[in-house]
C-alpha positions as CSV (number, residue, x, y, z in Angstrom):
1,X,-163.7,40.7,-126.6
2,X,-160.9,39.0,-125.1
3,X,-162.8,36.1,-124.4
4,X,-164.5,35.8,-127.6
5,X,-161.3,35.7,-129.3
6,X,-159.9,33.1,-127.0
7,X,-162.8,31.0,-128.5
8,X,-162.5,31.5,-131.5
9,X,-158.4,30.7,-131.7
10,X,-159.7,27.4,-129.9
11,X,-161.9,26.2,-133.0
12,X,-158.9,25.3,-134.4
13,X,-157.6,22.6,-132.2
14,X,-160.1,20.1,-132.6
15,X,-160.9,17.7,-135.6
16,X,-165.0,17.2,-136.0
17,X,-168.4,19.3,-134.8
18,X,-170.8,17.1,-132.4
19,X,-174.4,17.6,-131.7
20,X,-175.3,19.4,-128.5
21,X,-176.9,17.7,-125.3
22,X,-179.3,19.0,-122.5
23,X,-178.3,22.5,-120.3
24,X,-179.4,23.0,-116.6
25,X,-182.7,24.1,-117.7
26,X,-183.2,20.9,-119.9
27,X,-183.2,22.9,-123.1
28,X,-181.1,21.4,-125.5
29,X,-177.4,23.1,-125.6
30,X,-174.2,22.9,-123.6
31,X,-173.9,23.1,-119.9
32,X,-175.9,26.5,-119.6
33,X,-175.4,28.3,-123.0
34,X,-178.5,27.3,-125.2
35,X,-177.8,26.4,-128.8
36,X,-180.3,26.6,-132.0
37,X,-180.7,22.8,-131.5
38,X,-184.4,21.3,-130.2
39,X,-185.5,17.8,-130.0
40,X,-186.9,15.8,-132.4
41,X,-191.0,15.4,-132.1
42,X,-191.7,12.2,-129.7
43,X,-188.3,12.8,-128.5
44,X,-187.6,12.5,-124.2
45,X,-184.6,14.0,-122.4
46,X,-184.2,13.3,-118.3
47,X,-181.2,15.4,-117.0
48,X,-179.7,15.8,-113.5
49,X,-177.1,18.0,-112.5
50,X,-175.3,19.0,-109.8
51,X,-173.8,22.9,-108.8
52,X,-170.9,23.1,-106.5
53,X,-171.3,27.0,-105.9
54,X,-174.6,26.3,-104.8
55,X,-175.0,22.7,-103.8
56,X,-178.1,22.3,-105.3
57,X,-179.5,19.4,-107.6
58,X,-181.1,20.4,-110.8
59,X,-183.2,17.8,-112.7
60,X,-184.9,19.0,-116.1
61,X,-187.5,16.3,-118.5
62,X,-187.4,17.9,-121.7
63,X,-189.6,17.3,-124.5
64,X,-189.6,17.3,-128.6
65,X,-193.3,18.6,-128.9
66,X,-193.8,19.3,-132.6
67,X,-191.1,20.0,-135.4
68,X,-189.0,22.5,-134.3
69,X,-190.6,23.0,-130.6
70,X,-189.3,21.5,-127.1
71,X,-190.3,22.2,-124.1
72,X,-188.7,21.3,-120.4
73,X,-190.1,21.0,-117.2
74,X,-186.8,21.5,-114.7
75,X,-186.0,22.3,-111.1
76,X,-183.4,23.2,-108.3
77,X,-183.2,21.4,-104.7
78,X,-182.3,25.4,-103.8
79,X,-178.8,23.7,-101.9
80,X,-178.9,23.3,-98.2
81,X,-179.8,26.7,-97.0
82,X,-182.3,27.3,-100.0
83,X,-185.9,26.1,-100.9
84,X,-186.8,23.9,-103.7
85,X,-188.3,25.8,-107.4
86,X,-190.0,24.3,-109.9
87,X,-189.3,26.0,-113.7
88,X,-190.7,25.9,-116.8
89,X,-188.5,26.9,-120.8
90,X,-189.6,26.3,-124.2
91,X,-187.4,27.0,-127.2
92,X,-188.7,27.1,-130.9
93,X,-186.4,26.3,-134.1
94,X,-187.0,29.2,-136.4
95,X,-184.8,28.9,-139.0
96,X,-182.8,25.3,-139.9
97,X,-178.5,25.3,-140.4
98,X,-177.3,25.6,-143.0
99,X,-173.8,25.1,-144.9
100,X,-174.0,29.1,-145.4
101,X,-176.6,30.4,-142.8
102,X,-176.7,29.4,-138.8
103,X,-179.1,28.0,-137.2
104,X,-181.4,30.5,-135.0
105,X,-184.0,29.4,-132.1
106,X,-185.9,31.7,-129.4
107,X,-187.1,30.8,-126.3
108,X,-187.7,31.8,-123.1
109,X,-186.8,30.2,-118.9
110,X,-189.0,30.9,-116.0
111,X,-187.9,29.4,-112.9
112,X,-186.1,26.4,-111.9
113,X,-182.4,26.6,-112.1
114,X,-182.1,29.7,-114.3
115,X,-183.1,33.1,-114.3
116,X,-186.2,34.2,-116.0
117,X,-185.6,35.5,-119.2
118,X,-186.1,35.3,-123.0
119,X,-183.4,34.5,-125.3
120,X,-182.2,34.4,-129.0
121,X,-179.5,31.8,-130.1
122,X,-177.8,31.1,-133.1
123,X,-175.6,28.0,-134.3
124,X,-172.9,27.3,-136.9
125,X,-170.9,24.9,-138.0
126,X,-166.8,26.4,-138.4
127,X,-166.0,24.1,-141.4
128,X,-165.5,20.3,-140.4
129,X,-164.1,21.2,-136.8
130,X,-166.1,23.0,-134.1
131,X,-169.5,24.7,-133.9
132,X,-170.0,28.2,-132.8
133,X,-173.4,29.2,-130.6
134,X,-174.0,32.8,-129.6
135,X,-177.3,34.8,-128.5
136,X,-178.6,37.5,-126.6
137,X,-180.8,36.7,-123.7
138,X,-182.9,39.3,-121.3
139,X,-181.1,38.5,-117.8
140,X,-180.1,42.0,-116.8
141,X,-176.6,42.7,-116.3
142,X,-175.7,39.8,-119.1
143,X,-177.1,39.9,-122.5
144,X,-174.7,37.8,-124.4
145,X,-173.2,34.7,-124.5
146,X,-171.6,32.6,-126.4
147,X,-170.1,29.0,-127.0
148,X,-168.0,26.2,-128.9
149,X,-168.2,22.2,-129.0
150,X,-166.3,19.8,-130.8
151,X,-165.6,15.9,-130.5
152,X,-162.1,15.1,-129.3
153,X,-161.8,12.1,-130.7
154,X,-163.8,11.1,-134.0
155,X,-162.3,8.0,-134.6
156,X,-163.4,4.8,-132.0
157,X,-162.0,1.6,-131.7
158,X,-162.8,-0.9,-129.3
159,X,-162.7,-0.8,-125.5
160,X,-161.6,3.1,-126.3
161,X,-162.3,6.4,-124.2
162,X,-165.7,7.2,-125.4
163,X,-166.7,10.0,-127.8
164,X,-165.7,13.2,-125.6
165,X,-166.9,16.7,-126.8
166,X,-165.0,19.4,-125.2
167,X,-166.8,22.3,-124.4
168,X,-166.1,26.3,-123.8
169,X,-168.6,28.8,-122.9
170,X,-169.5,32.0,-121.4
171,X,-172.1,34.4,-120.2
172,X,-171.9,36.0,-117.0
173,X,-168.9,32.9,-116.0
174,X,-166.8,31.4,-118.3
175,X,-166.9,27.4,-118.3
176,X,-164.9,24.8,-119.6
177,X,-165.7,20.9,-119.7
178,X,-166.6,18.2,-121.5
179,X,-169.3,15.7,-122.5
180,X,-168.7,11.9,-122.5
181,X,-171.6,9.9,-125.4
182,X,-171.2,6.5,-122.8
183,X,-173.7,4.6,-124.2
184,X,-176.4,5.2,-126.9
185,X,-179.0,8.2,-125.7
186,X,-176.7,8.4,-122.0
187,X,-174.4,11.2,-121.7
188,X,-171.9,12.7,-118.9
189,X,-170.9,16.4,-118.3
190,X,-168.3,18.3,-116.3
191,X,-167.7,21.5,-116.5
192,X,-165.3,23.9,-114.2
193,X,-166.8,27.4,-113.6
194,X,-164.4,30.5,-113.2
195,X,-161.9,27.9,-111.7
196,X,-163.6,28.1,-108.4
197,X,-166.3,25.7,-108.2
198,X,-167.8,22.9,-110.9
199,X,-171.2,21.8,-112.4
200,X,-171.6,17.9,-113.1
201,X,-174.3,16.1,-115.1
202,X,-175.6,13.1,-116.2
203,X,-178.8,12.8,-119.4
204,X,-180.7,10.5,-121.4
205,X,-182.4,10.8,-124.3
206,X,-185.0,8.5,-126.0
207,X,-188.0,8.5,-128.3
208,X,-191.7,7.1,-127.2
C-alpha cells in the first residue's frame, strides 16, 4: 500500500499523459509493467534492451496483428553464465479507454525474458496529467503490479531536450526511469531497479 500511494501522490507532478512504448517482452507498456495499449494492425516494433542484474540482452519484434491483437516474438542472451531463450506473448485489447472507463487488455508471456504467465491490465487516464496501469498477472509470489507515465515536458521548441516521459512502476521491484521520443517511431529507456542495478533500451516502431 505504501508504494501505491507513493504513486499515486506522484500523478500530480507532471503536466500531460503520453502513450506507452515496448516492455522487455515486446508487448507494448513501460519498461516491464504491461499496459492496456496494443499496436495498431500492420504495425512493427524492434526493441533491445539490456539488464544489469543479469547482463543479458533482450531483443523483442512485436507485431499489430488485427485490431486489438499484438503479438511479440522476444528473447534473452541468458548473461554470461546463462544460455540463450527464445519467448513468445500476445496481448488482446478487450475493452477501448475511455474518458469514464479504463482501458483493459489480457494476455499471456512464455519464455524469453519474462516469466511465463498470463496477465490482466487495465489503463486510465488521471485527468490531463498522468496515466495509471494496474493488473494482476499469474507469476507466483507476485500477482500485482502497477504503474504511472507522464511527459515531462509538453511543450518543444527547437534544438530542445526531447519529449521525456517519466516512468514509475512496480511488481516484484520497484523502477523508476524514463523514455526519450528522439526521433519519429525511435525511442530510448532507462530505468533504475531497486537502486541496485539498471535496465536500458532502445525501440522502433513503424508500419508496412
Amino acid at each position: 500500500m505504501g508504494i501505491l500511494a507513493a504513486l499515486l501522490a506522484a500523478a500530480f507532478l507532471v503536466t500531460s499523459p503520453v502513450a506507452a512504448g515496448g516492455t522487455t517482452s515486446g508487448l507494448t507498456g513501460l519498461v516491464e509493467v504491461k499496459t492496456a495499449d496494443v499496436l495498431p494492425p500492420e504495425s512493427l516494433r524492434f526493441s533491445l534492451y539490456y539488464d544489469s542484474h543479469s547482463a543479458a540482452f533482450q531483443p523483442a519484434v512485436a507485431f499489430g496483428i488485427l485490431p486489438g491483437l499484438e503479438v511479440a516474438v522476444n528473447g534473452s542472451s541468458g548473461g554470461p553464465d546463462g544460455d540463450g531463450e527464445m519467448g513468445l506473448a500476445a496481448k488482446i485489447g478487450v475493452l477501448a479507454e475511455t474518458s469514464d472507463l479504463p482501458g483493459l487488455a489480457l494476455g499471456f508471456t512464455w519464455g524469453g525474458g519474462d516469466t511465463p504467465s498470463f496477465f490482466g491490465t487495465l489503463s486510465k487516464r488521471l485527468g490531463s496529467l498522468w496515466r495509471l496501469h494496474g493488473g494482476l498477472t499469474t507469476v507466483e509470489g507476485n500477482p500485482f503490479f502497477i504503474g504511472l507515465s507522464g511527459l515531462l515536458n509538453p511543450v518543444q521548441t527547437g534544438g530542445g531536450f526531447p519529449p521525456t516521459t517519466l516512468i514509475i512502476e512496480a511488481d516484484r521491484d520497484l523502477r523508476v526511469g524514463a523514455r526519450f521520443n528522439l526521433a519519429a517511431g525511435l525511442d530510448a529507456t532507462v530505468a533504475i531497479r531497486d537502486l541496485n542495478s539498471f535496465q536500458m533500451g532502445v525501440g522502433y516502431q513503424t508500419s508496412f
